[in-house]
C-alpha angles and dihedrals in degrees: 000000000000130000121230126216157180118201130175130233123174078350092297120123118255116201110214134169127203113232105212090187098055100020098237136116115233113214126197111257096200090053093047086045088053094047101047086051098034084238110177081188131084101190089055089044093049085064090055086052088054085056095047096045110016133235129320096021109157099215149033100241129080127185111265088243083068100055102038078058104057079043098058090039097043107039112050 
């Protein structure tokens, strides 16, 4: 069973959802994009998310050791 949330970040909310089979949250990428840029838009944001996780990508979560990567690499 999986674990729904919402989680804040810059006072935006953050959906997540906890993955019992493999032990991560998974985190929207839209909604962190739109946090980090203070984006009221999703369209715009979701050109931020094309950046974070590449093309082609099938869905709007990412585990949370993918982002903390493009973190550590994108914003020093």
């Amino acid at each position: 069973m999986s674990k729904k949330s919402i989680r804040f970040f810059n006072d935006r909310e953050v959906r997540a959802v906890w993955d019992e089979e493999h032990s991560k949250w998974w985190f929207s990428a839209t909604d962190i994009v739109r946090a980090i840029n203070d984006e009221e838009d999703y369209v715009k944001a979701g050109g931020g998310y094309t950046e974070l996780v590449g093309k082609g990508e099938p869905k709007n979560l990412i585990p949370w050791d993918k982002l903390a990567d493009f973190f550590n690499k994108n914003l020093k």
